[in-house]
N, C-alpha and C positions, 0 to 999 in steps of 0.2 A: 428826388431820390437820394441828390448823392449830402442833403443837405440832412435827409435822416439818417443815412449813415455817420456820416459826421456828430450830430447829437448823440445817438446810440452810442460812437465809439468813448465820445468823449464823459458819457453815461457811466458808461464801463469803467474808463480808467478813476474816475473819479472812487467810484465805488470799491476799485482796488484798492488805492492808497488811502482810502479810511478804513477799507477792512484791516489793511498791513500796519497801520497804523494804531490802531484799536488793540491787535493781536500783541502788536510789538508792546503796548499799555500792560495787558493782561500779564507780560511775559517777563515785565521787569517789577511788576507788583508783589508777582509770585515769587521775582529773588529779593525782596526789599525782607518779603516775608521768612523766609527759608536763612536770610542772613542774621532776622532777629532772634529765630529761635535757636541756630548754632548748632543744626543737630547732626551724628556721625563724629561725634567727638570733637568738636571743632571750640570748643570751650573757650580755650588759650587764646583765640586770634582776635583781633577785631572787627568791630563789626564794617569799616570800612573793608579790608581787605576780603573777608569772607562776600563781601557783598561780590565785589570784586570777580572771585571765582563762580557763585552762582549764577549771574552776570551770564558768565561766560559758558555755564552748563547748561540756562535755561535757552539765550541767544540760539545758539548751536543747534540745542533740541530744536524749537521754531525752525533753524535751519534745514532739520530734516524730515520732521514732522511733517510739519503744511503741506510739502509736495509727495509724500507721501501719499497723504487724504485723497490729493488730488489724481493723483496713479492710481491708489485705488478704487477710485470710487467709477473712474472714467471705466479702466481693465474689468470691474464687474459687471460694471452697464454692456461691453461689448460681448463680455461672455455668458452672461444670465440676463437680458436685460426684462425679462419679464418675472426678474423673482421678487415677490411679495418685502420680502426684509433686506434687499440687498444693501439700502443705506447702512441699517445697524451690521451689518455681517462687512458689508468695507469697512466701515469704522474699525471695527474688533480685529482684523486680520491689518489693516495698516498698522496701528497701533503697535501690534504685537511685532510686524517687520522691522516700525520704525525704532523699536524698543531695543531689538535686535543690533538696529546698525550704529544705533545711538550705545548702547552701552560698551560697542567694540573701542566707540571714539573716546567716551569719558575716560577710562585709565591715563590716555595720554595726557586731558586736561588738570589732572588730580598730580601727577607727576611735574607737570606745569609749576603747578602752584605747591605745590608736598614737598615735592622730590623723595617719592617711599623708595624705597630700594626691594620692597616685595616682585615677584616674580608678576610680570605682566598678563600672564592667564588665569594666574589666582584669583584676580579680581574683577574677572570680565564677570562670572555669575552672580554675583555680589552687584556688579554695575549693571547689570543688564536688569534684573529683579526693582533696584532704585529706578530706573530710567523707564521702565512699566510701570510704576508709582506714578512717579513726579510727570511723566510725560502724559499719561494717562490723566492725569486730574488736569493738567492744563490742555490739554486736547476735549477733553468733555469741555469743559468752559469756555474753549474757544467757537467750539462746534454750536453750545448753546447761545452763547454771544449771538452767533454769525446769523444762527436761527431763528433769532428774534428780531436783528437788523429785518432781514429779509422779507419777515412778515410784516415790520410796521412798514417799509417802504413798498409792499404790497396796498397794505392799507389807506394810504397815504396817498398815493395813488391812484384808487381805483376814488377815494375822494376829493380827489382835483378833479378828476373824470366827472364823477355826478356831480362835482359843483360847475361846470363847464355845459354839460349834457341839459341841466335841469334848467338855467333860464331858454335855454332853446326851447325846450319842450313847451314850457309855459307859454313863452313867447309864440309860438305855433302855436298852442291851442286856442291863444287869444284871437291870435288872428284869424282861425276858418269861424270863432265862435262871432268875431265882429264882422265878416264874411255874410254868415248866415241870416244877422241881423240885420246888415244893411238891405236885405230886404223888404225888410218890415217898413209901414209908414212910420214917420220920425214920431210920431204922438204915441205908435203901441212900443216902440224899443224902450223895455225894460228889464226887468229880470227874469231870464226864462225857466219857467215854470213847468210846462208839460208839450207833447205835439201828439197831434188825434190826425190819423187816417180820416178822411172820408172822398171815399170814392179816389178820383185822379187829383183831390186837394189836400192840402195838408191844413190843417189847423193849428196854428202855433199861439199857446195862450202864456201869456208874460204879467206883472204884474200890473203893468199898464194896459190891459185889454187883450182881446184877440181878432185875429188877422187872418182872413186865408188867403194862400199861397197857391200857383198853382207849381207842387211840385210833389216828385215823386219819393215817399215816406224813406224808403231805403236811401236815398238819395241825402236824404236829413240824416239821418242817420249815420251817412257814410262819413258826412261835415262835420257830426260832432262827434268821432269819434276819440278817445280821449277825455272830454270831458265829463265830467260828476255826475252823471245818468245812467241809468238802465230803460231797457224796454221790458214792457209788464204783462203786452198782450200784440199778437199780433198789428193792430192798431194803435197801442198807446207807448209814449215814453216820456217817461217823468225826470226830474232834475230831482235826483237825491234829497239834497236838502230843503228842499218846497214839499217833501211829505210832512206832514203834521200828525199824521196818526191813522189807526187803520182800524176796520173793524169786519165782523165777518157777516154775510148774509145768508146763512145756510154752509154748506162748504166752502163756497165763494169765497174770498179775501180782496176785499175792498178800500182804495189810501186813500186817502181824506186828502188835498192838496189846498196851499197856503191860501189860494183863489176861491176855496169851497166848491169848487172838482171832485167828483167822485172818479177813479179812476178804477178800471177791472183790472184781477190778475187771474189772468187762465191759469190751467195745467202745464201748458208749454213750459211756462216762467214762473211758477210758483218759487220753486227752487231756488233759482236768483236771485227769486223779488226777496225771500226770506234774510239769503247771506249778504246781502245791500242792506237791508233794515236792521239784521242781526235779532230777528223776530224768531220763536218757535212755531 
């Protein structure tokens, strides 16, 4: 137990520090970008220094952004957690807080790097309106990012699981199917073809002959469970792929088997027998 806590945790953090990672990517892309275009009158400066402050605008933002998300989205689950859109509606309301808290900060950084001598509240509306932009389009793309991570390591996942799951299965089915065969004397183990009720026997016919068994039909049946068969009729169950073809005797529906077996299919199994052969 304590040895999956350990993997889990160490799950975890891994998966933190490539999200943080990732984000931190997204976050200095978007000032690589923001420093080439120069915009907000920034004409004059270079594009080192401007990188520089955006650097510092975008940083910050992440700063306050991420845990945001993360307050929000927990504080919604606890107070609505059964509401249909809560993910989008945290989003839109974090956003708008973190827009909030972030553009009260930018003036200081803008003085940072300016030094305006304009009045400090002048420009919080002006900074707050940018910081709903800019934070907004890197929070959608971070969110989308994160949302795609998560689905392919879902994916990713759940196919290590079936590649892991699937030779066992196999491997079991072989074994109850070499199981049921050891039965058989060595000269009729072949490929099996079909098994016939009669009475307290079972008939198992393979391409190498037929055998009878004394054993009881559900009993076969419960052994090869899993494997490439159906049952057709009370007494009969055939190996999928040893039908060759069918034909009808009246209403009756009749499968012609690899051996030249005619096999019945009642009413019970019509149904079945049709979605197994993909017959009308």
């Amino acid at each position: 137990m304590k040895k999956n806590n350990y993997k889990n945790h160490d799950e975890s953090l891994r998966w933190t520090i490539r999200n943080i990672a990732s984000d931190s990517t997204i976050v200095l892309l978007f000032a690589c970008f923001l420093a080439f275009l120069k915009p907000f009158g920034m004409d004059n400066i270079s594009f080192v220094y401007a990188l520089g402050f955006w650097i510092s605008i975008c940083m910050c933002g992440y700063l306050v952004y991420a845990p945001a998300l993360t307050l929000g989205r927990a504080a919604l689950s606890s107070i609505a957690p059964n509401l249909k859109a809560k993910n989008v509606l945290s989003l839109v309301v974090s956003i708008l807080c973190a827009s909030l808290i972030m553009g009260l900060i930018t003036p200081f950084i803008i003085n940072l790097f300016f030094s305006l001598s304009s009045d400090y509240w002048d420009k919080v509306p002006f900074s707050i309106m940018t910081c709903l932009f800019i934070g907004g389009v890197i929070t959608l793309i971070s969110v989308t990012k994160t949302y795609v991570l998560q689905q392919n390591a879902v994916i990713t996942y759940q196919q290590q699981r079936l590649e892991l799951e699937q030779p066992e299965a196999t491997i079991l089915q072989q074994k109850m199917l070499m199981d049921f065969m050891s039965k058989l004397p060595i000269e009729k183990r072949g490929e099996l073809i079909c098994l016939q009720m009669d009475d307290h026997y079972l008939q198992v016919h393979t391409d190498k002959g037929s055998h009878m068994l004394l054993m009881r039909f559900k009993d076969a049946l419960k052994q090869l469970d899993g494997y490439p068969g159906f049952q057709t009729h009370r007494s009969w169950w055939v190996f999928t792929n040893a039908v060759v073809a069918t034909k009808r005797e009246g209403r009756r529906l009749i499968l012609l088997m690899s051996n030249g077996l005619e096999v019945p299919v009642s009413q019970t199994f019509l149904s079945q027998t049709k979605d197994k052969l993909n017959i009308s």
